[in-house]
TIRO-2110 file (N, C-alpha, C; in Angstrom, 1 decimal):
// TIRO-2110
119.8, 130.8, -69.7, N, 1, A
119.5, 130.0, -68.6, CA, 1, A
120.0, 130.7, -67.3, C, 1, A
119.3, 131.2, -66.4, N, 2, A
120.0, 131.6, -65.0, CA, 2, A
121.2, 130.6, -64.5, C, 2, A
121.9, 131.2, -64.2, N, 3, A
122.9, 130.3, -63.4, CA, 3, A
122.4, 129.5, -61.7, C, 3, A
121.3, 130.1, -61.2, N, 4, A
121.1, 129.3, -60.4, CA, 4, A
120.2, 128.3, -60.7, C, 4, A
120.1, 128.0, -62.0, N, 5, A
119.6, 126.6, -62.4, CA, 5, A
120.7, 125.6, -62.7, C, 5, A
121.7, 126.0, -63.0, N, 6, A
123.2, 125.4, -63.1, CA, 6, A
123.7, 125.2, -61.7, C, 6, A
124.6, 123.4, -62.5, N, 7, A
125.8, 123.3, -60.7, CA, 7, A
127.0, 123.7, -61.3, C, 7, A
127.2, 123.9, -60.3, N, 8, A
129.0, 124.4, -61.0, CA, 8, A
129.5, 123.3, -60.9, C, 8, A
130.3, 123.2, -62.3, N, 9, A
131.0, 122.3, -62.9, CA, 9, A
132.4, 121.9, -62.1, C, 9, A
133.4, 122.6, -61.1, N, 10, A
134.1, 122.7, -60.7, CA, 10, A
134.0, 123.3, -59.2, C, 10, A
134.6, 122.6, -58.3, N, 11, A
134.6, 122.9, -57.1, CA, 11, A
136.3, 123.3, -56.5, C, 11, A
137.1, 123.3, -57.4, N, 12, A
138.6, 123.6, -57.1, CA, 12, A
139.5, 122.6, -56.3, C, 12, A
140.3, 122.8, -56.4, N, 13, A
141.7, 122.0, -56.2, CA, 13, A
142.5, 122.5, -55.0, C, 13, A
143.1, 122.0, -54.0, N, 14, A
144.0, 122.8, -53.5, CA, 14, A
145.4, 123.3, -54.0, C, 14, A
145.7, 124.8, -53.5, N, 15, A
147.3, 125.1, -53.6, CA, 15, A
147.5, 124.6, -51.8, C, 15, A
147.2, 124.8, -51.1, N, 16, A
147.0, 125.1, -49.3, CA, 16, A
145.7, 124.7, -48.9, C, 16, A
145.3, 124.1, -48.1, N, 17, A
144.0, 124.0, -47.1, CA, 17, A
143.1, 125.4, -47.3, C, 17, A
143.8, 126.6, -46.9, N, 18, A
142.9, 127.7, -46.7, CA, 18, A
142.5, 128.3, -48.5, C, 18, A
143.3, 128.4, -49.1, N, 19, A
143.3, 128.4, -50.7, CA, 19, A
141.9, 127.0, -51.0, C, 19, A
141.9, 126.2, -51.0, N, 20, A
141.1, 124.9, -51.3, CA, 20, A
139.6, 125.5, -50.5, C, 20, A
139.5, 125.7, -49.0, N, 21, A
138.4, 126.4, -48.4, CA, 21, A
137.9, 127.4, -49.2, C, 21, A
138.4, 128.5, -49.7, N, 22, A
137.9, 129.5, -50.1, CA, 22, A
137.2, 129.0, -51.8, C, 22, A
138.0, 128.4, -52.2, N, 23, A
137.5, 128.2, -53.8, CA, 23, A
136.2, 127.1, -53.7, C, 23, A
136.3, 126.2, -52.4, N, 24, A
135.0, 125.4, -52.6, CA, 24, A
134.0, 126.3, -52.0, C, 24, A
134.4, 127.1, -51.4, N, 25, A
133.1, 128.2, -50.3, CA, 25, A
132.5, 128.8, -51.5, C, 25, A
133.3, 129.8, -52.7, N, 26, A
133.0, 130.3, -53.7, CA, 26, A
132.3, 129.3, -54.9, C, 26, A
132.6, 128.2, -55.2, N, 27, A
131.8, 127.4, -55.7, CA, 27, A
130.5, 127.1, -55.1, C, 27, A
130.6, 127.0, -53.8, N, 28, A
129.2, 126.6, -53.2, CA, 28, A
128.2, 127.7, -53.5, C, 28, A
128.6, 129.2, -53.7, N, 29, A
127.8, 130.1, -53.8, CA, 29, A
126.9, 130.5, -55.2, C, 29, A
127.6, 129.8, -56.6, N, 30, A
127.3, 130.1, -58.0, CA, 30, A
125.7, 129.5, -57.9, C, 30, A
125.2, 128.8, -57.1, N, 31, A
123.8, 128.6, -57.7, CA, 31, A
122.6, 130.2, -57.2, C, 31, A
123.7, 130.9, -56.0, N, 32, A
122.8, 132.0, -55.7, CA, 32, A
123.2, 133.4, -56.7, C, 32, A
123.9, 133.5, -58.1, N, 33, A
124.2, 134.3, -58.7, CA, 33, A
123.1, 133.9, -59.6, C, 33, A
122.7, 135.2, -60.1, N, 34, A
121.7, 135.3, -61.7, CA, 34, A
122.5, 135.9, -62.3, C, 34, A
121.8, 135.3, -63.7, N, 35, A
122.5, 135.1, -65.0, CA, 35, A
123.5, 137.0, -65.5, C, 35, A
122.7, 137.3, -64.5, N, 36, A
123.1, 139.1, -65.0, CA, 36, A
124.8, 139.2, -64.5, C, 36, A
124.5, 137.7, -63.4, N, 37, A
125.8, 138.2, -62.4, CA, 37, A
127.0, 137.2, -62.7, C, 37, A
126.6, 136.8, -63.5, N, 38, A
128.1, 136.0, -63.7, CA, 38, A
129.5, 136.7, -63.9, C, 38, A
129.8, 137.9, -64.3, N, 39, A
131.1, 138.3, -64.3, CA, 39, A
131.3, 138.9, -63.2, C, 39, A
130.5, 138.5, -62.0, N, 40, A
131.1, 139.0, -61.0, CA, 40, A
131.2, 137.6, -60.3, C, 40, A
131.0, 136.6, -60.7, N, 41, A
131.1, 135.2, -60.2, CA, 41, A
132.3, 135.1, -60.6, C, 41, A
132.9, 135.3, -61.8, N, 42, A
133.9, 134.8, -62.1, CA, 42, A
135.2, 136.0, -61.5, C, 42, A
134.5, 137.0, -61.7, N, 43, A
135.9, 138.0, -60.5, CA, 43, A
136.1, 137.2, -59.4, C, 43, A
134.8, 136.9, -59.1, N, 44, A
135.2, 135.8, -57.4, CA, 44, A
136.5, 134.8, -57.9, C, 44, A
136.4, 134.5, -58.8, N, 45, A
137.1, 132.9, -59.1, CA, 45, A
138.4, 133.6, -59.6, C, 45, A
138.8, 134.6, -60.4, N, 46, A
139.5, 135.0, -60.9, CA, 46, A
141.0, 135.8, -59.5, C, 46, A
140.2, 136.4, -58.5, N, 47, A
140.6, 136.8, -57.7, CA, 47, A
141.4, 135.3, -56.6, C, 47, A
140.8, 134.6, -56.8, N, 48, A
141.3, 133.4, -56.1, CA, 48, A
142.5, 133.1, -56.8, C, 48, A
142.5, 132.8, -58.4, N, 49, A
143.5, 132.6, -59.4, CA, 49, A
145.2, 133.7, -59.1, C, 49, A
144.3, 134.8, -58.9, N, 50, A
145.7, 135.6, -58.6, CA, 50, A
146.8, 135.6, -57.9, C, 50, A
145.8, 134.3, -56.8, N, 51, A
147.2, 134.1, -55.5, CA, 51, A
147.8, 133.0, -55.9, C, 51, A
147.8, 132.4, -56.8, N, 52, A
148.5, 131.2, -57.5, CA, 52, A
149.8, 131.8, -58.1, C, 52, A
150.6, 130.6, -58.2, N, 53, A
151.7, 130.8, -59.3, CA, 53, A
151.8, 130.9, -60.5, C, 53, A
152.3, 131.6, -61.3, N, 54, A
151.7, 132.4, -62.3, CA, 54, A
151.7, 131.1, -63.4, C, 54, A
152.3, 129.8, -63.1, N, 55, A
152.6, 128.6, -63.7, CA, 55, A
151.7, 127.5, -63.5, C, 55, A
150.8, 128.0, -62.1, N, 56, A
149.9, 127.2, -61.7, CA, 56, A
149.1, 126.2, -62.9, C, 56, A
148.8, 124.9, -63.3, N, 57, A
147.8, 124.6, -63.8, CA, 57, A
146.3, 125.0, -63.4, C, 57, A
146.4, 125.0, -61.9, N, 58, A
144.7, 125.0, -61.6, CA, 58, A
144.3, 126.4, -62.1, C, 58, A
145.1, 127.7, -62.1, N, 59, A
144.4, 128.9, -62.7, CA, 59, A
143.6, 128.7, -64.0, C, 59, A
144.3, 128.6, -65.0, N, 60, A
143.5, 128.5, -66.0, CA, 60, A
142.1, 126.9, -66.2, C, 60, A
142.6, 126.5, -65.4, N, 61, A
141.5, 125.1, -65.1, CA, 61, A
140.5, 126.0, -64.4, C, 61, A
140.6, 126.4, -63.1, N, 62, A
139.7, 127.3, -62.3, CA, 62, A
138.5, 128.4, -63.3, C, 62, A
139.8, 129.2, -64.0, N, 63, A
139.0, 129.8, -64.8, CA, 63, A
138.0, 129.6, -65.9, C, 63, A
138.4, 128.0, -66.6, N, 64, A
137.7, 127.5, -67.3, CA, 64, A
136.9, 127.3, -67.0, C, 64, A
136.8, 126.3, -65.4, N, 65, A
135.3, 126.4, -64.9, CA, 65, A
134.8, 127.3, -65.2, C, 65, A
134.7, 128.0, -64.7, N, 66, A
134.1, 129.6, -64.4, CA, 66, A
133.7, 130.0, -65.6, C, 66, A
133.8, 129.7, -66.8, N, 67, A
133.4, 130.8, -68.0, CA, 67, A
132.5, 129.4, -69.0, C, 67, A
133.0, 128.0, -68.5, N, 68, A
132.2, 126.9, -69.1, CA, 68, A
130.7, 127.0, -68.0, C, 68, A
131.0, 127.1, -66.4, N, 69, A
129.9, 127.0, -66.0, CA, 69, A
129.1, 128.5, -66.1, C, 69, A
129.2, 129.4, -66.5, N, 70, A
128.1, 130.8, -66.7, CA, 70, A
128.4, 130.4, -68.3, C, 70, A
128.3, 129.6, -69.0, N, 71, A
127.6, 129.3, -70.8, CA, 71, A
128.4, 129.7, -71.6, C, 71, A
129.8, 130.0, -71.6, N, 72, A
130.7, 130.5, -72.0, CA, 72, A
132.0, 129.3, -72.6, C, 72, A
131.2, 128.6, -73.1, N, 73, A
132.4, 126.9, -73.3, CA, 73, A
133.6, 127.7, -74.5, C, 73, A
132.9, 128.7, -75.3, N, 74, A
134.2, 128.8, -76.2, CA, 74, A
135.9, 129.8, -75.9, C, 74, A
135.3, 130.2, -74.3, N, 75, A
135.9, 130.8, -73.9, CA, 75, A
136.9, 130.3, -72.7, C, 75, A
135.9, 128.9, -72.7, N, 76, A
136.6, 127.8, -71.8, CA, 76, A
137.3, 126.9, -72.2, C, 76, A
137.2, 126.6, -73.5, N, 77, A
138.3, 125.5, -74.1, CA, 77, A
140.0, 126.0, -74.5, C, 77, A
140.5, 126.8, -74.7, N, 78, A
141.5, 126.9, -74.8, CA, 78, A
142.1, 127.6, -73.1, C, 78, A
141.2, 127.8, -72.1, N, 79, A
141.8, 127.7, -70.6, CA, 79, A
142.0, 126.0, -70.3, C, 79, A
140.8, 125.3, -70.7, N, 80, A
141.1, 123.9, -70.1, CA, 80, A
142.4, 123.3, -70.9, C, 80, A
142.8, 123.5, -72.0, N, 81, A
143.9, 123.1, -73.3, CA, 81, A
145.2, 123.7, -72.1, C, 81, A
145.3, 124.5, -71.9, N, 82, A
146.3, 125.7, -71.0, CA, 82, A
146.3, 124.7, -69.7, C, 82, A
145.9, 124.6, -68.9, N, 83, A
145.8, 124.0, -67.6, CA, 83, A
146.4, 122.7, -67.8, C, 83, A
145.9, 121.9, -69.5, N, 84, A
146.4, 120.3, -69.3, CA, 84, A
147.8, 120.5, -69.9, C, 84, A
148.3, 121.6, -70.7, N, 85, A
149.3, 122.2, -71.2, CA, 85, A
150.4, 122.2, -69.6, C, 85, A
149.7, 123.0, -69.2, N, 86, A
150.7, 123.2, -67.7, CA, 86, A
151.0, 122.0, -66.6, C, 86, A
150.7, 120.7, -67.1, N, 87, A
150.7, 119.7, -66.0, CA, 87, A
149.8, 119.0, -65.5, C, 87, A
148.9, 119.3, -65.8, N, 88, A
147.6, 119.3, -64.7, CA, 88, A
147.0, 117.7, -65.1, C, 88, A
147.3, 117.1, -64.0, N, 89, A
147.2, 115.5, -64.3, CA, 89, A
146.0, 114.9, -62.8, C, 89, A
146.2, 113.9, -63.6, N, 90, A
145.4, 112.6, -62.1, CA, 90, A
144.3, 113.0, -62.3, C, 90, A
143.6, 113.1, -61.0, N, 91, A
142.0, 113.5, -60.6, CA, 91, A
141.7, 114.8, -61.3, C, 91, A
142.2, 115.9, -61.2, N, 92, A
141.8, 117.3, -61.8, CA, 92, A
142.0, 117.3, -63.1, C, 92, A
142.9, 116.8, -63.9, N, 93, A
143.4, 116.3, -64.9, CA, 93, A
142.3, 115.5, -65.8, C, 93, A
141.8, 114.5, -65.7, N, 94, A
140.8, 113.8, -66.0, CA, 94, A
139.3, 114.5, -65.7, C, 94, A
139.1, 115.4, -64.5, N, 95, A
138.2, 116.2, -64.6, CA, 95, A
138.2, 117.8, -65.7, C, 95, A
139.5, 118.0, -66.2, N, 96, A
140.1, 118.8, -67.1, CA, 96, A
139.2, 118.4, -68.7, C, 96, A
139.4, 117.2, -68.9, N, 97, A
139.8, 116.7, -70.0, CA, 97, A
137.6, 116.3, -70.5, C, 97, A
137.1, 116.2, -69.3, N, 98, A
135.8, 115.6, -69.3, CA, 98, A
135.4, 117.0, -69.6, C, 98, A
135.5, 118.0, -69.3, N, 99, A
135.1, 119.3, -69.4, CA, 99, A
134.8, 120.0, -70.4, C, 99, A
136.7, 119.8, -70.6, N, 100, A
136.7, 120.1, -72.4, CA, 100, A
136.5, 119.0, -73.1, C, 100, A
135.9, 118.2, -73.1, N, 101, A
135.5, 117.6, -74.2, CA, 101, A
133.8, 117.8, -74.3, C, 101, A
133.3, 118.2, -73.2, N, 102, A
131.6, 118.5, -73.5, CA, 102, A
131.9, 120.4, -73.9, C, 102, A
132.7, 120.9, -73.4, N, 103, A
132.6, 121.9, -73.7, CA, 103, A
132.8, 122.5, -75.1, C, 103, A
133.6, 121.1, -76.1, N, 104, A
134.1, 121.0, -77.6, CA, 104, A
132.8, 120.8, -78.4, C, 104, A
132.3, 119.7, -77.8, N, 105, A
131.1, 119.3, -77.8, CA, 105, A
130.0, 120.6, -78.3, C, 105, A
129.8, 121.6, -77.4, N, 106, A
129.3, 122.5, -77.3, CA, 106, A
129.1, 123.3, -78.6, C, 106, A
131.0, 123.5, -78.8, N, 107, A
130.9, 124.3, -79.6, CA, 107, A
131.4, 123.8, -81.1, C, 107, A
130.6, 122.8, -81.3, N, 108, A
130.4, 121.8, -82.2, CA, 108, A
132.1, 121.5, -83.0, C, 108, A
132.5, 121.2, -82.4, N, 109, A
134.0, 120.6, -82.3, CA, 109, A
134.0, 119.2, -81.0, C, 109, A
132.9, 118.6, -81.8, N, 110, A
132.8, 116.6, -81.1, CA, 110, A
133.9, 115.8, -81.4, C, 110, A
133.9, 115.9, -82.6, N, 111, A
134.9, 114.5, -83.0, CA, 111, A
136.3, 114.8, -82.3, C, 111, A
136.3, 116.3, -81.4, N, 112, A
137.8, 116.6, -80.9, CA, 112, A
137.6, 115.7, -79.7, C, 112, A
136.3, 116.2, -79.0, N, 113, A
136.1, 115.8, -77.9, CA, 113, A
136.0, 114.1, -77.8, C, 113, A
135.9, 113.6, -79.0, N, 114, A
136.1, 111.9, -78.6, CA, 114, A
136.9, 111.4, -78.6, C, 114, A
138.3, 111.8, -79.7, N, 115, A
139.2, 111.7, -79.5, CA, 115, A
140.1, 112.1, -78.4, C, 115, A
139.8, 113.2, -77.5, N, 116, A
140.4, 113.3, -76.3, CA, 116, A
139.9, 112.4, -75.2, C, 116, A
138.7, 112.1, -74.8, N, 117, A
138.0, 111.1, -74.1, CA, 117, A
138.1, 109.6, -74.5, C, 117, A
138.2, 109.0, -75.6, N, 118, A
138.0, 107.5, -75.8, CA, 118, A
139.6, 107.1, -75.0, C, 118, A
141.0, 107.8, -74.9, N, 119, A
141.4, 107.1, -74.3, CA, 119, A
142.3, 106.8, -72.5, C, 119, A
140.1, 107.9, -72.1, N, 120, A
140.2, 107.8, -70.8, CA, 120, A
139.1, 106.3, -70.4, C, 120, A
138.3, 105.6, -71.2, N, 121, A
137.8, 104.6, -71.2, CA, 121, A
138.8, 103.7, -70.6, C, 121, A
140.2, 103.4, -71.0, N, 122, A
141.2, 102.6, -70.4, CA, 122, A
142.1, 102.9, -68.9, C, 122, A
141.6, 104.1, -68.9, N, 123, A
142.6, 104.9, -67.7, CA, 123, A
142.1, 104.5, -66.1, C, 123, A
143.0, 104.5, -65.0, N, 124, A
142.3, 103.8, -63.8, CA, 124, A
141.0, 103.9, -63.6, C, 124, A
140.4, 103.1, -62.9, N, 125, A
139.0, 103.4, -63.0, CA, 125, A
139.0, 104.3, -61.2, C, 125, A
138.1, 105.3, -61.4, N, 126, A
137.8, 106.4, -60.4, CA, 126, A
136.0, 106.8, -60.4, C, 126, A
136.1, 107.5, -59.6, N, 127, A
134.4, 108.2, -59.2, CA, 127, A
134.2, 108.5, -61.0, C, 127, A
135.0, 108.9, -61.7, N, 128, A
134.9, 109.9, -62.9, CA, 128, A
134.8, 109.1, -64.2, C, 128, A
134.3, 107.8, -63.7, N, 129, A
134.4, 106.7, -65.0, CA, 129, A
132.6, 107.1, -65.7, C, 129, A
131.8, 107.2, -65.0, N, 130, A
130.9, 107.6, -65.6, CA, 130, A
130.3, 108.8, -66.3, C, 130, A
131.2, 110.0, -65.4, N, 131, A
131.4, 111.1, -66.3, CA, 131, A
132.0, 111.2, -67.5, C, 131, A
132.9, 110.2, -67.5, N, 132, A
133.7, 110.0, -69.0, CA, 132, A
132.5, 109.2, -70.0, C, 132, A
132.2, 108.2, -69.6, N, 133, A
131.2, 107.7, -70.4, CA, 133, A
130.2, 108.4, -71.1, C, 133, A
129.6, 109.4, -69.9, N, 134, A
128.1, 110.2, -70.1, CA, 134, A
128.3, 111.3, -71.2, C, 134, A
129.9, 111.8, -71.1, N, 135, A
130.2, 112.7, -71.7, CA, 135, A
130.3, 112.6, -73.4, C, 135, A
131.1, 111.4, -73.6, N, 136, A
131.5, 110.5, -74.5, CA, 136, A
130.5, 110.2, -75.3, C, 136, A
129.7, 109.6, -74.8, N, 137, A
128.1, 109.5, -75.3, CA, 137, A
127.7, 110.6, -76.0, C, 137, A
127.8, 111.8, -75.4, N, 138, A
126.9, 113.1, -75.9, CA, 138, A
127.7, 113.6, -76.9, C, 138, A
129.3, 113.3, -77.4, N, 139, A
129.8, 113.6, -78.4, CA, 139, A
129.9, 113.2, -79.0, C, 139, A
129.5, 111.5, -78.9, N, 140, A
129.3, 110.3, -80.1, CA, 140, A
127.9, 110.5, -80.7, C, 140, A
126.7, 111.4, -79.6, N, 141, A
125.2, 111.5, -80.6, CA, 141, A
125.8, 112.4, -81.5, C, 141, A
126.6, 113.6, -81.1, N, 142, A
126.6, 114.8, -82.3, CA, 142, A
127.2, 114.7, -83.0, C, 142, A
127.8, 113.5, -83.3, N, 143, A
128.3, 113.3, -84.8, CA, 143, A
127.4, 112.0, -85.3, C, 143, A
126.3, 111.4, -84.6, N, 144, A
125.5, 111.1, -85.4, CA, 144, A
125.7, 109.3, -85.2, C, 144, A
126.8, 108.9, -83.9, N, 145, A
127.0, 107.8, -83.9, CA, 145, A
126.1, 107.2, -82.6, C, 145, A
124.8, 107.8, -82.7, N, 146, A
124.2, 106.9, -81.5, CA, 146, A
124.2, 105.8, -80.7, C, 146, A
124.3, 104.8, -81.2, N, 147, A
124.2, 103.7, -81.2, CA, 147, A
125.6, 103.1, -79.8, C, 147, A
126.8, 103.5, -80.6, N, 148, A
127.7, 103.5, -79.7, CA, 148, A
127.9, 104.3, -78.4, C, 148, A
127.0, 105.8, -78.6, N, 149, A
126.7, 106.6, -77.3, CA, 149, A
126.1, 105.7, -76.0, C, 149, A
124.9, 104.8, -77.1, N, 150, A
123.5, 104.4, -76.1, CA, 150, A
124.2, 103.3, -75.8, C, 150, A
125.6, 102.5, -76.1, N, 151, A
126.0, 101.6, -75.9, CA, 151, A
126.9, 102.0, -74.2, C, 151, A
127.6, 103.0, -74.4, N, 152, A
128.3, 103.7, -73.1, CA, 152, A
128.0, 104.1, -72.2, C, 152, A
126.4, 104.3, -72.3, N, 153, A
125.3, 104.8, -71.3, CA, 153, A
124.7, 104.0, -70.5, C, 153, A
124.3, 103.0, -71.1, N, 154, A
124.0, 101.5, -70.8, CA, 154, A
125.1, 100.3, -70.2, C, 154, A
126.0, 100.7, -70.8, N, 155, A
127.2, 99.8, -69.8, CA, 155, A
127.5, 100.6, -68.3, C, 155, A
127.4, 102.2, -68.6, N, 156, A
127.9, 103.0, -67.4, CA, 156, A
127.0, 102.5, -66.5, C, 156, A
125.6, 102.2, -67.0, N, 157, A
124.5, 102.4, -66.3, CA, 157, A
124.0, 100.6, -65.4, C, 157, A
124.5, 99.7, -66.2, N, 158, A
124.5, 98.4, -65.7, CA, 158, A
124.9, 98.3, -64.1, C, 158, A
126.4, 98.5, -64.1, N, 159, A
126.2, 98.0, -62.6, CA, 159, A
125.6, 99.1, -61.3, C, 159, A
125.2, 100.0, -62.1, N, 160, A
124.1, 100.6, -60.9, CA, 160, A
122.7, 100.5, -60.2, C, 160, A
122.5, 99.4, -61.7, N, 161, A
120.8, 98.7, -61.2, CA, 161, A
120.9, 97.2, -60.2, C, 161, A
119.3, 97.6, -59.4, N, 162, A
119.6, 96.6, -58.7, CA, 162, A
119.3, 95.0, -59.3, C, 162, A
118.5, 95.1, -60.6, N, 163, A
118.6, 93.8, -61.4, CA, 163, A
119.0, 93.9, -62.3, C, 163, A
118.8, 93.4, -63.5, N, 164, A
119.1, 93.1, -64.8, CA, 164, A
121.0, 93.7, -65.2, C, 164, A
121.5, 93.6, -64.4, N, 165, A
122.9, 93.9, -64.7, CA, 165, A
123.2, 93.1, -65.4, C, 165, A
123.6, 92.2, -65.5, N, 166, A
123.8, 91.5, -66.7, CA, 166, A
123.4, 91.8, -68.3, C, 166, A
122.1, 92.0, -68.2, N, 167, A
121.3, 91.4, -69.2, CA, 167, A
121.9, 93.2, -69.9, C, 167, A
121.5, 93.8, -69.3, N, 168, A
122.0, 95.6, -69.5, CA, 168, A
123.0, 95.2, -70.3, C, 168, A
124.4, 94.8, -69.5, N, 169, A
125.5, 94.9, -70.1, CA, 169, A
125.9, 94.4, -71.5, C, 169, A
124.8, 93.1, -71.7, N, 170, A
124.9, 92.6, -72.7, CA, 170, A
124.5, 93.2, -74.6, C, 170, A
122.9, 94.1, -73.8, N, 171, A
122.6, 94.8, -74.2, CA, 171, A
123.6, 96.1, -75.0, C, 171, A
124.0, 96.3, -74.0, N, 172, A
125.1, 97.5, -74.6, CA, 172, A
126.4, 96.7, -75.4, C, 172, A
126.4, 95.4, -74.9, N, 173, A
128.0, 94.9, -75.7, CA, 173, A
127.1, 94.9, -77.5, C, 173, A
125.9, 94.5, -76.9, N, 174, A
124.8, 94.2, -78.7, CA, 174, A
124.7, 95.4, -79.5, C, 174, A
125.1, 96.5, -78.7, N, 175, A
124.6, 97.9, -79.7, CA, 175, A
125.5, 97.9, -80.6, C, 175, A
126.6, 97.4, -80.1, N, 176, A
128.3, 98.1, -81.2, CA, 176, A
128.7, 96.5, -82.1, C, 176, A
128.1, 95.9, -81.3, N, 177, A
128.6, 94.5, -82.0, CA, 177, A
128.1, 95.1, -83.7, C, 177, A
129.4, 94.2, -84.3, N, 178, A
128.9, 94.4, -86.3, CA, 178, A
127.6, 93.0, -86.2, C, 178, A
127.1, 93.6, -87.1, N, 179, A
125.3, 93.2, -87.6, CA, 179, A
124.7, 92.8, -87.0, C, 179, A
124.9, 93.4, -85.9, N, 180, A
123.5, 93.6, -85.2, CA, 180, A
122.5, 95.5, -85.3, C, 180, A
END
C-alpha cells in the first residue's frame, strides 16, 4: 500500500514547543512519501528522536509510530512495549497502548491485544474512548468473538447518531447478553 494512502498514526508529543512543532510538521508530511520512501520517513522521525533523552518514553513511542505507520507493526510492538516500559502514561500512554494492541492484532498476537485494551474500557473517558473500542473490536473479530466486537462498535457508535441512540445501545447491550 503506498504510504500516501495511509494517515500517520502518530503526530508526536512535546519535549519543548519547538521539539513538538517539528515532529507534528514531519508527521504532517508522511502522506506525501511513497511506499519506496519510508526509510527516509522514518530517518525524519528518527533524527527528531536523537535530541531526546536517551530515557525519553516518547523515542521509542515516536519510533514505533514510524515503523507501525510505513506496515512494519512487528517492528513496532516491542518500541510501543519500551515506551510504556519507560513511563509513558495519560494521553500518549493510552494512545501507546491502542497502537500496540492493533499492531498485536496485526501480527496475529489478538488475544494480547485484548487483554491490554479491555482494561482501558474503564479508564477516564477521553477523545480516545472510541479508538479503544474500534480497536478492541478488531481484536475480538480475530479471535473469532464477533458478536462482542459488533457489540463495542455499536455502543461506540450510539451516542453519535442523531436518532435511535437508545434503541442502538440496547442493541449492543443484546449482542453480549447470555441467550440471546
Amino acid at each position: 500500500m503506498p504510504l500516501r494512502s495511509r494517515t500517520g498514526v502518530c503526530e508526536g508529543e512535546p519535549v519543548n514547543q519547538d521539539w513538538e512543532e517539528r515532529v507534528t510538521a514531519a508527521w504532517a508530511t508522511f502522506d506525501g512519501y511513497a511506499e519506496t520512501e519510508a526509510a527516509e520517513f522514518r530517518a525524519v522521525i528518527d533524527a527528531l528522536v536523537a535530541e531526546l533523552p536517551d530515557d525519553s518514553p516518547l523515542g521509542p513511542f515516536e519510533q514505533a509510530c514510524a515503523w507501525d505507520s510505513t506496515g512494519h507493526s512487528h517492528r513496532a510492538v516491542p518500541l510501543y512495549r519500551e515506551a510504556l516500559a519507560r513511563g509513558l502514561t495519560g494521553y500518549k500512554g493510552r494512545r501507546a497502548k491502542i497502537q500496540l494492541s492493533s499492531s498485536l492484532r496485526n501480527i496475529g498476537r489478538a488475544e494480547e491485544g485484548v487483554k491490554l485494551l479491555t482494561p482501558e474500557l474503564d479508564a477516564p473517558s477521553d477523545e480516545l474512548d472510541d479508538a479503544v473500542r474500534a480497536t478492541l473490536a478488531l481484536c475480538l473479530s480475530s479471535l473469532g468473538r464477533d458478536r462482542e466486537g459488533l457489540s463495542l462498535v455499536l455502543g461506540a457508535l450510539a451516542p453519535h447518531l442523531p436518532r435511535y441512540q437508545r434503541s442502538m445501545a440496547n442493541y449492543a447491550r443484546a449482542l453480549v447478553e447470555p441467550g440471546t
